[in-house]
N, CA, C and O atoms as a Tripos MOL2 file, in Angstrom:
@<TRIPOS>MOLECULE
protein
  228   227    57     0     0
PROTEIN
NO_CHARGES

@<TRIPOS>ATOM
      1 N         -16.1410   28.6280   -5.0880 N.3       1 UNK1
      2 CA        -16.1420   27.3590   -4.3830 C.3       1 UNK1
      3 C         -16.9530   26.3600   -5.2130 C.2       1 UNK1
      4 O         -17.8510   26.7310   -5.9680 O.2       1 UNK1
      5 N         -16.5890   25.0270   -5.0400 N.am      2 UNK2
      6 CA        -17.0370   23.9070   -6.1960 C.3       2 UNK2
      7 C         -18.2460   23.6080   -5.3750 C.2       2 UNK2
      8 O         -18.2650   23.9690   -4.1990 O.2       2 UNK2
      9 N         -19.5000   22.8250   -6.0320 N.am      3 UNK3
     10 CA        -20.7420   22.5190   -5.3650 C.3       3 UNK3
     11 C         -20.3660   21.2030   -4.5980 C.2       3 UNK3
     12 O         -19.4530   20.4630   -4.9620 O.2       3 UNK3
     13 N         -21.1020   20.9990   -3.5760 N.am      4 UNK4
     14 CA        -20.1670   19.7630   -2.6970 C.3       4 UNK4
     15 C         -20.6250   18.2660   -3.8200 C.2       4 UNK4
     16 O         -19.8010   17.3750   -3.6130 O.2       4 UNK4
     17 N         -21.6000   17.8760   -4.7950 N.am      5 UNK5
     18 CA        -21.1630   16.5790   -5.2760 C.3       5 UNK5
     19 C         -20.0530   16.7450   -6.5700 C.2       5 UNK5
     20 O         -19.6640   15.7500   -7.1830 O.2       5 UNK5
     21 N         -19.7300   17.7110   -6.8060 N.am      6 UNK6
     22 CA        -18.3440   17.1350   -7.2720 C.3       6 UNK6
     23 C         -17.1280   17.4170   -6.4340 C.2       6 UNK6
     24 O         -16.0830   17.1400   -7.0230 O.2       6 UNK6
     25 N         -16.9660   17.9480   -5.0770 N.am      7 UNK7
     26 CA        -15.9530   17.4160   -4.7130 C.3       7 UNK7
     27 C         -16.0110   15.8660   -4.0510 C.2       7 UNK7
     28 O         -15.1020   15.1150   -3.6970 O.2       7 UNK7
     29 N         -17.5240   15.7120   -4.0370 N.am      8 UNK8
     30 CA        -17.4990   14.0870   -3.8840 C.3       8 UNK8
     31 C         -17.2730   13.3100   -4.7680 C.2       8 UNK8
     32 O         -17.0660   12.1180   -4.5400 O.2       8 UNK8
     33 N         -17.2650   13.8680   -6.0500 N.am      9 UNK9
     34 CA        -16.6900   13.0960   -7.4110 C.3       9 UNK9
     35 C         -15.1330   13.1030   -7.4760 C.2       9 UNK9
     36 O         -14.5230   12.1320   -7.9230 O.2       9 UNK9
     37 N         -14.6220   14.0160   -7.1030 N.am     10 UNK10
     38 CA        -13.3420   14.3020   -6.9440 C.3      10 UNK10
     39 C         -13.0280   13.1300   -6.0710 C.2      10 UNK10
     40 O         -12.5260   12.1460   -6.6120 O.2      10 UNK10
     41 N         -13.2800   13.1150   -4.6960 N.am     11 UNK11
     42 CA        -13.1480   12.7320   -3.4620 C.3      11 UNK11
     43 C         -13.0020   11.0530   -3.9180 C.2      11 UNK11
     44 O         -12.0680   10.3290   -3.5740 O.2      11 UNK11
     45 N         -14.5690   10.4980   -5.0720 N.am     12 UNK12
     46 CA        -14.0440    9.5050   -5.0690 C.3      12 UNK12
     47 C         -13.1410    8.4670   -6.3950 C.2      12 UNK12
     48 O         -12.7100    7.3140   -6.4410 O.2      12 UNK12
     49 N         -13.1800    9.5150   -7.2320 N.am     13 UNK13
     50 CA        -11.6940    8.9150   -8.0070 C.3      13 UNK13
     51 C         -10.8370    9.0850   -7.3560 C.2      13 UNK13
     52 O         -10.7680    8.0400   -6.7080 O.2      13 UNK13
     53 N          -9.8070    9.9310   -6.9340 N.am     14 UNK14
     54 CA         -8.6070    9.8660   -5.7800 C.3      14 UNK14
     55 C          -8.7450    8.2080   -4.7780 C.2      14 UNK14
     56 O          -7.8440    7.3760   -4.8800 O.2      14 UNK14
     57 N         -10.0650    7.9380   -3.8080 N.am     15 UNK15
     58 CA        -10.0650    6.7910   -3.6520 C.3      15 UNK15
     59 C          -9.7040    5.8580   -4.6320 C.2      15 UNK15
     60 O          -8.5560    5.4140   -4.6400 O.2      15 UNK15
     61 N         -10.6720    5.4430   -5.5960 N.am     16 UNK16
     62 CA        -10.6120    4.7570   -6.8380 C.3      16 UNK16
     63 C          -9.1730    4.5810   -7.2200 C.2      16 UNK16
     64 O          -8.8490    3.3980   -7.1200 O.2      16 UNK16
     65 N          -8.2140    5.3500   -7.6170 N.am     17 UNK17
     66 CA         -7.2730    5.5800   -8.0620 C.3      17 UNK17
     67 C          -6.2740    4.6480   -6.9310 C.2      17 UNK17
     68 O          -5.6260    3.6270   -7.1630 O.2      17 UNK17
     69 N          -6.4220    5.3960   -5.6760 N.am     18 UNK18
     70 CA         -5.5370    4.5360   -4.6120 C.3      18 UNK18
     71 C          -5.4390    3.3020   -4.4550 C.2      18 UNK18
     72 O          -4.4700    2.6550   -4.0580 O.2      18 UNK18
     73 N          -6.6330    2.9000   -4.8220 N.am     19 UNK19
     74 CA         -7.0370    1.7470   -4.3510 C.3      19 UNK19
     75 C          -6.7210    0.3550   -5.2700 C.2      19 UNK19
     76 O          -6.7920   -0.8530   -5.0460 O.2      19 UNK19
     77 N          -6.3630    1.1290   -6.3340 N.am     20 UNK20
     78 CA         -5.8140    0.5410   -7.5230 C.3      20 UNK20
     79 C          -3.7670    0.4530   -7.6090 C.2      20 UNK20
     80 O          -3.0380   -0.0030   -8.4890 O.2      20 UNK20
     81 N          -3.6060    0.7770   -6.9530 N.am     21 UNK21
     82 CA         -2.0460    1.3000   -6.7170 C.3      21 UNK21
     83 C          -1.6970   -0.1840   -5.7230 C.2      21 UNK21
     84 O          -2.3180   -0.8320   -4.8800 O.2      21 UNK21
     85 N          -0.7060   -0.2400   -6.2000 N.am     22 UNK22
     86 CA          0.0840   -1.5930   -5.7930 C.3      22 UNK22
     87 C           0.5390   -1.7600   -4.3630 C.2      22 UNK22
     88 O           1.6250   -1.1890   -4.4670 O.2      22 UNK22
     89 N           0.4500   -2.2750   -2.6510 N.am     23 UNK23
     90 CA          0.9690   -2.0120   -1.4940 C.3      23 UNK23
     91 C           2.5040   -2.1580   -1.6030 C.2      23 UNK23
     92 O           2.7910   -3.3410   -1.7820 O.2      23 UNK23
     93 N           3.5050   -1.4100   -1.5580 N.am     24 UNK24
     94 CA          5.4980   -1.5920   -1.7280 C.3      24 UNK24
     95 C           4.9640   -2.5990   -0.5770 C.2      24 UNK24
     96 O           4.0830   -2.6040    0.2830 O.2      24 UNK24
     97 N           6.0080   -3.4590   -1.0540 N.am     25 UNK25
     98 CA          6.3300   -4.3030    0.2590 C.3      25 UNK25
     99 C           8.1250   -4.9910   -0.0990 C.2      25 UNK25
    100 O           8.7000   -5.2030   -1.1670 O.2      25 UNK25
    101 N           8.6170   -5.1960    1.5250 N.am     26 UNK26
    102 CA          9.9940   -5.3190    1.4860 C.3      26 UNK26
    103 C          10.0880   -7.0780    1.9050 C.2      26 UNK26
    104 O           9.3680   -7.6330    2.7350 O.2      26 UNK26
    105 N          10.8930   -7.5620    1.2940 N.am     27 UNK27
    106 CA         11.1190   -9.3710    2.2300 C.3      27 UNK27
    107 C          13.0080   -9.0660    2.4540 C.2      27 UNK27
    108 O          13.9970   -8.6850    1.8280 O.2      27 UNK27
    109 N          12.6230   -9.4980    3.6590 N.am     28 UNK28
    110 CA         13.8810   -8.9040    4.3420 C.3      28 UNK28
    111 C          14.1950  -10.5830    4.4560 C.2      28 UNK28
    112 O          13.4920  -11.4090    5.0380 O.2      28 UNK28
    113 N          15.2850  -10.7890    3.8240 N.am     29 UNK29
    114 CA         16.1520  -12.0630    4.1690 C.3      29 UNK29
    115 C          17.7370  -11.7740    5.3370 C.2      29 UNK29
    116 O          18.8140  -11.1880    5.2340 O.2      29 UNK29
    117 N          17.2560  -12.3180    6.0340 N.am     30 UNK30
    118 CA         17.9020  -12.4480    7.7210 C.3      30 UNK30
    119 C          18.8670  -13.7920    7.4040 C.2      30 UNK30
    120 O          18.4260  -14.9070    7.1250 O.2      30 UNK30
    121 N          20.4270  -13.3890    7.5210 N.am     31 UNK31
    122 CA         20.9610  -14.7130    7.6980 C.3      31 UNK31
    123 C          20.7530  -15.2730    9.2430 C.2      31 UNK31
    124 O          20.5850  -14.6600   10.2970 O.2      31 UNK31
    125 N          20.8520  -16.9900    8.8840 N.am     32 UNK32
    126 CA         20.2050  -17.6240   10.0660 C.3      32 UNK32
    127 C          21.8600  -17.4630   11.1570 C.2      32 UNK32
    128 O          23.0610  -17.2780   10.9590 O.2      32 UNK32
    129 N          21.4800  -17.5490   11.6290 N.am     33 UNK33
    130 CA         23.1160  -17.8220   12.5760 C.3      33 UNK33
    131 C          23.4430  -19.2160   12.8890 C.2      33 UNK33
    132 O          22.6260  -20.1340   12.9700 O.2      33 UNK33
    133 N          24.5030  -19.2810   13.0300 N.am     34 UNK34
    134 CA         25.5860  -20.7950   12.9150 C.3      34 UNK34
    135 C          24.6880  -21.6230   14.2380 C.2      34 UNK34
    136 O          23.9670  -21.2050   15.1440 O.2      34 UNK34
    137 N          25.0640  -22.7310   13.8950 N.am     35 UNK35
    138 CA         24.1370  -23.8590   14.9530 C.3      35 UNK35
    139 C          22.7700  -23.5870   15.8790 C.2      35 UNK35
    140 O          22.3840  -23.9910   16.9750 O.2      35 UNK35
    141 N          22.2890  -22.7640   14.9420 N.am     36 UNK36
    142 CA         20.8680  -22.8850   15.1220 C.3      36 UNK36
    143 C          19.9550  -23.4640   13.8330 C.2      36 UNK36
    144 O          19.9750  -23.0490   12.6740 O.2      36 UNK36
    145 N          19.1910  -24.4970   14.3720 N.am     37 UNK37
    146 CA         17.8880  -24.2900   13.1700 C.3      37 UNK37
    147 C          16.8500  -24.5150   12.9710 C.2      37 UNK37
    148 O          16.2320  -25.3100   13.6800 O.2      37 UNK37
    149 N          16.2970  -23.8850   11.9300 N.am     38 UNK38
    150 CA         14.8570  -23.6380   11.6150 C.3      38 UNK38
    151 C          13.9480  -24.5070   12.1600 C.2      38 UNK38
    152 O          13.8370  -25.6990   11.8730 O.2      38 UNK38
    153 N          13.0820  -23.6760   13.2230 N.am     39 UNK39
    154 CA         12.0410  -25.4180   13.3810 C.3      39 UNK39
    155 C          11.0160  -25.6770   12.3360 C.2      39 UNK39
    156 O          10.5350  -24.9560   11.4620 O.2      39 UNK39
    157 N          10.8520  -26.7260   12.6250 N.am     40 UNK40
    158 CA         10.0730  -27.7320   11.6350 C.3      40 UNK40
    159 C           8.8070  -26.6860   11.8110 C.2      40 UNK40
    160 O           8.3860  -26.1400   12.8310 O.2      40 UNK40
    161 N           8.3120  -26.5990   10.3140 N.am     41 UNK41
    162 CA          6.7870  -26.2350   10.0250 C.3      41 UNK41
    163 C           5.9540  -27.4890   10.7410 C.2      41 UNK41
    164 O           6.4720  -28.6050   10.7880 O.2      41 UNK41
    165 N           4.6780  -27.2450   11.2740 N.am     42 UNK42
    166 CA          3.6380  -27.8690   11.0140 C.3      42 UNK42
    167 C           2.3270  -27.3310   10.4620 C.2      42 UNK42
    168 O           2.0450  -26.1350   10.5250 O.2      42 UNK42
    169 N           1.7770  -27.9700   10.0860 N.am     43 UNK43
    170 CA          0.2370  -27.5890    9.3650 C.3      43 UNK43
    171 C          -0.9890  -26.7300   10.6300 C.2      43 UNK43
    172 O          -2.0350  -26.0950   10.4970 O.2      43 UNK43
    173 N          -0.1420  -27.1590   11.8060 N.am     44 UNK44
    174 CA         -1.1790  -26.4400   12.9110 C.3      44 UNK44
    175 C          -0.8060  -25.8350   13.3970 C.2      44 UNK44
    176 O          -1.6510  -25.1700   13.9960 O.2      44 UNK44
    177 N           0.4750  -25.4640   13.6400 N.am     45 UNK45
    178 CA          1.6720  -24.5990   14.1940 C.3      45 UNK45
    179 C           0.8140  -22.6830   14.0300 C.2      45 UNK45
    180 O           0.0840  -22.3270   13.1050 O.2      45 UNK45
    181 N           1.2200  -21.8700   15.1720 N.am     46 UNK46
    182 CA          0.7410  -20.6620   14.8330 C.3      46 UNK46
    183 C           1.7230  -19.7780   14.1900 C.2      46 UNK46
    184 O           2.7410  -19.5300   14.8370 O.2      46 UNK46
    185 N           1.5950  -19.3010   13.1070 N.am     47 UNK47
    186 CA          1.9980  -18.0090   12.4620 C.3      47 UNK47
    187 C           1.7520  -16.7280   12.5060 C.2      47 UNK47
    188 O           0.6170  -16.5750   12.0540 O.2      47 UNK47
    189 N           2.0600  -16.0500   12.7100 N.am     48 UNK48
    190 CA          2.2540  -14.2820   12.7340 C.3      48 UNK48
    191 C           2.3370  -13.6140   11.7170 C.2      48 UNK48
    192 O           2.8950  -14.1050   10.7360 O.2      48 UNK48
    193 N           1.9080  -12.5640   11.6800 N.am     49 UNK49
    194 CA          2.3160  -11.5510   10.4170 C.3      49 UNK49
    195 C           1.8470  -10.1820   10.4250 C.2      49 UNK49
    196 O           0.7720   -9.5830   10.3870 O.2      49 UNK49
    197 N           3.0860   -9.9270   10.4900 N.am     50 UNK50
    198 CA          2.9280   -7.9490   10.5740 C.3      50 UNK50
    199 C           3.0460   -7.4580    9.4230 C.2      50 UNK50
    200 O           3.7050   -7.8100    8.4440 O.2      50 UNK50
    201 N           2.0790   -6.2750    9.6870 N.am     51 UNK51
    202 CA          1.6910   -4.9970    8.6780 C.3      51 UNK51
    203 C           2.2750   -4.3040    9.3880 C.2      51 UNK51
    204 O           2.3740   -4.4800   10.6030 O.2      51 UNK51
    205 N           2.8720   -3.1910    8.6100 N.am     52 UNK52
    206 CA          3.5600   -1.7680    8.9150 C.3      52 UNK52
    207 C           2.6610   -0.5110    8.1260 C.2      52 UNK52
    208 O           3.1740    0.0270    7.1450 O.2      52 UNK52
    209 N           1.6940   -0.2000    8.4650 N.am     53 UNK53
    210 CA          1.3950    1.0550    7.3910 C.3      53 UNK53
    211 C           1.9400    2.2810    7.4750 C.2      53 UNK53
    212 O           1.4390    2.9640    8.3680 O.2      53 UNK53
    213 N           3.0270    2.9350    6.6830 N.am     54 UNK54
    214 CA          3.6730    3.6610    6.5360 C.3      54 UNK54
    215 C           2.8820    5.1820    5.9450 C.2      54 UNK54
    216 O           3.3950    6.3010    5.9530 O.2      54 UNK54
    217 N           1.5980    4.8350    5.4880 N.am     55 UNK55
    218 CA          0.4960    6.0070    4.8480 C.3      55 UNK55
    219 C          -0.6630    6.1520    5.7100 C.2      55 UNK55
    220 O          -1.6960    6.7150    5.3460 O.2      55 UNK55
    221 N          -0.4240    5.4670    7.2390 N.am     56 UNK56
    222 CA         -1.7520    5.8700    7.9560 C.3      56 UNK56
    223 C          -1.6870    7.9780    8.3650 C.2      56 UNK56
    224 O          -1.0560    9.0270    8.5000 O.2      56 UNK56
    225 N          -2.3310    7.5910    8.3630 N.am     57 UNK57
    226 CA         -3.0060    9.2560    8.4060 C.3      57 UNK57
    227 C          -3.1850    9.5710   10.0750 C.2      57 UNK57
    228 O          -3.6350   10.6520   10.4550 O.2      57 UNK57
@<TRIPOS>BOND
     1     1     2 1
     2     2     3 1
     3     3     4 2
     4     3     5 am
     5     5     6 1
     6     6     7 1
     7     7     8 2
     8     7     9 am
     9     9    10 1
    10    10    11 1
    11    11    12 2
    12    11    13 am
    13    13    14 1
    14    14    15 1
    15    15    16 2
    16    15    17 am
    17    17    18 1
    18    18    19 1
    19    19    20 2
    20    19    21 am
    21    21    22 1
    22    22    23 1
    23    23    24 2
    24    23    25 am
    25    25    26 1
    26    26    27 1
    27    27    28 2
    28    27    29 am
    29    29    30 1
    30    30    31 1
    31    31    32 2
    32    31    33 am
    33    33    34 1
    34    34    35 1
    35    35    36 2
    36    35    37 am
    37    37    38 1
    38    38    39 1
    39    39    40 2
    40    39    41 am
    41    41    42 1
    42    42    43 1
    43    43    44 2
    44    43    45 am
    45    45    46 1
    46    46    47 1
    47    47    48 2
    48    47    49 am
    49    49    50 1
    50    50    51 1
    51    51    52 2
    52    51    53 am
    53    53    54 1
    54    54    55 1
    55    55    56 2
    56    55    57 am
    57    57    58 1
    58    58    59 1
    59    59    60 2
    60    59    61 am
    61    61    62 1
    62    62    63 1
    63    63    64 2
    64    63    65 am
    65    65    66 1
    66    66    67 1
    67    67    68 2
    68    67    69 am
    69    69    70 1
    70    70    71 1
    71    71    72 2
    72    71    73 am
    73    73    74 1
    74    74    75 1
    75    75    76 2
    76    75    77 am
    77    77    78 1
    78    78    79 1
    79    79    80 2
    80    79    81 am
    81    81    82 1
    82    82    83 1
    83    83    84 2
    84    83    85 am
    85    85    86 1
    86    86    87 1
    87    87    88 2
    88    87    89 am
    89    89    90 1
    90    90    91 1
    91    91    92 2
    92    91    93 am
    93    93    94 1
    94    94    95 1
    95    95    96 2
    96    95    97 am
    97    97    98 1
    98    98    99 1
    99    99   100 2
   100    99   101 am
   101   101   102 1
   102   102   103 1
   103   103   104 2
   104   103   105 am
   105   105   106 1
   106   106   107 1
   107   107   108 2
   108   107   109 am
   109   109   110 1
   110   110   111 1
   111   111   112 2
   112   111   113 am
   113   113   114 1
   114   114   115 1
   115   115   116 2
   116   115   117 am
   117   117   118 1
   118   118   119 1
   119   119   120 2
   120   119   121 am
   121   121   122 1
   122   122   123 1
   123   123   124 2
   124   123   125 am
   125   125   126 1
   126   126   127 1
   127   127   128 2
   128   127   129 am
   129   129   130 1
   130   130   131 1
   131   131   132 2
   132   131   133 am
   133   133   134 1
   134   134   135 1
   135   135   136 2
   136   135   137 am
   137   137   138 1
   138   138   139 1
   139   139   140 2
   140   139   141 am
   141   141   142 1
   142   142   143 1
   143   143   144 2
   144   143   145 am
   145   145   146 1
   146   146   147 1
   147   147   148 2
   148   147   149 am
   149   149   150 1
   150   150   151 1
   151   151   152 2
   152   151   153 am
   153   153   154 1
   154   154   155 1
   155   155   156 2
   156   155   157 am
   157   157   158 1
   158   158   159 1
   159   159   160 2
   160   159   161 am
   161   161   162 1
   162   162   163 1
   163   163   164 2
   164   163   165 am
   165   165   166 1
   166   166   167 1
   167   167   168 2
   168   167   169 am
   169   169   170 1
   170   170   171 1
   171   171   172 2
   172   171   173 am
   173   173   174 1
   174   174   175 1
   175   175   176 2
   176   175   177 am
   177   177   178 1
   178   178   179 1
   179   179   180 2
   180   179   181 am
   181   181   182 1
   182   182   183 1
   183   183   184 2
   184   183   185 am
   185   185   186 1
   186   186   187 1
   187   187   188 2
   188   187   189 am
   189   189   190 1
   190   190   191 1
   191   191   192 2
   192   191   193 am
   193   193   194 1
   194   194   195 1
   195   195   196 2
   196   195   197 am
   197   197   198 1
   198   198   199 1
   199   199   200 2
   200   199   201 am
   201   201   202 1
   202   202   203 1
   203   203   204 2
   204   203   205 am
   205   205   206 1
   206   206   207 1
   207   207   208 2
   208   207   209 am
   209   209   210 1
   210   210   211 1
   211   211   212 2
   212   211   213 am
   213   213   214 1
   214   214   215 1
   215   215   216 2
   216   215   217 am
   217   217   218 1
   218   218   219 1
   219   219   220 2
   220   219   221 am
   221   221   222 1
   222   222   223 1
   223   223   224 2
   224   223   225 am
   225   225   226 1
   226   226   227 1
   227   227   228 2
@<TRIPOS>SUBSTRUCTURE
     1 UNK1         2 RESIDUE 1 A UNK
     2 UNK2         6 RESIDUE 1 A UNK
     3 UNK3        10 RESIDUE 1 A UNK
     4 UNK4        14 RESIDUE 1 A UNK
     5 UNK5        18 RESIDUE 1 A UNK
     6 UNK6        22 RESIDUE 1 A UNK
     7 UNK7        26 RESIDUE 1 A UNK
     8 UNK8        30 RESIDUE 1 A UNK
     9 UNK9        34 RESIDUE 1 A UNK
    10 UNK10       38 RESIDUE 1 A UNK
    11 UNK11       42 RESIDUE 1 A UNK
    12 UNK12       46 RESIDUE 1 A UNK
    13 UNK13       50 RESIDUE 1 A UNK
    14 UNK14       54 RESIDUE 1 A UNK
    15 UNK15       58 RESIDUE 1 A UNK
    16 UNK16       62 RESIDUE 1 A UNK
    17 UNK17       66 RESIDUE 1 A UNK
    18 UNK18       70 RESIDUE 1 A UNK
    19 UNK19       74 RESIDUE 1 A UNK
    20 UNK20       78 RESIDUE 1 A UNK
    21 UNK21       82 RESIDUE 1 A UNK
    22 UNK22       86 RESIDUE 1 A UNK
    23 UNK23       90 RESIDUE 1 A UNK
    24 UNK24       94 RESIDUE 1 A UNK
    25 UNK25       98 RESIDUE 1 A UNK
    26 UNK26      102 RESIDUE 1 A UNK
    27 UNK27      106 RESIDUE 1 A UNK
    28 UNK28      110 RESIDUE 1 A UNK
    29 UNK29      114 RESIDUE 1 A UNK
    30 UNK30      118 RESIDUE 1 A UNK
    31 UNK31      122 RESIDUE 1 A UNK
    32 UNK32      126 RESIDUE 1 A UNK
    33 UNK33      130 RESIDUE 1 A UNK
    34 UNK34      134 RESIDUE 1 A UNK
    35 UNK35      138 RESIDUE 1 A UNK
    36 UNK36      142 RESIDUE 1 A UNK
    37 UNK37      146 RESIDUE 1 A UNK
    38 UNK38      150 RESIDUE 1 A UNK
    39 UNK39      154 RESIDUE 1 A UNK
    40 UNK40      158 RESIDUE 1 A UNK
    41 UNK41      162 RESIDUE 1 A UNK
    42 UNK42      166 RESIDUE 1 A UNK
    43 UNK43      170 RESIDUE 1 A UNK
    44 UNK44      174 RESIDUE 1 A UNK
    45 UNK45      178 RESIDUE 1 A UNK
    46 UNK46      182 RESIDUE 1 A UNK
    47 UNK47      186 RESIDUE 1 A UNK
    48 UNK48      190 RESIDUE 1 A UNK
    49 UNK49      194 RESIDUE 1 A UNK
    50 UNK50      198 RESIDUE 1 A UNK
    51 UNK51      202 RESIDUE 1 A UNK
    52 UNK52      206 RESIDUE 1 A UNK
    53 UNK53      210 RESIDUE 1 A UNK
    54 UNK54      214 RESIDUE 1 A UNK
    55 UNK55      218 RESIDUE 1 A UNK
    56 UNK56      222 RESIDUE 1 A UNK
    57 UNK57      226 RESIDUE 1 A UNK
């Protein structure tokens, strides 16, 4: 059996390493449908945005 600070050395390159790895991400282009449209942006308007984590544990 390994002494426990190098599997904490182990433990933290594997972090290190991950953490360095790029998040995949998808942009899903949705056609708009006929006689509808886009509302106007504003600068104060609220926006949303979802995360999906696909590697939670």
């Amino acid at each position: 059996m390994l002494p426990g600070f190098i599997i904490d050395q182990i433990r933290q390159r594997e972090e290190e390493e991950q953490a360095k790895r790029p998040i995949p991400q998808i942009e899903l282009h949705l056609p708009v449908p006929e006689g509808s449209k886009a509302p106007e942006c504003d600068e104060e308007s609220d926006r949303g945005v979802v995360i999906i984590d696909l590697l939670a544990e």
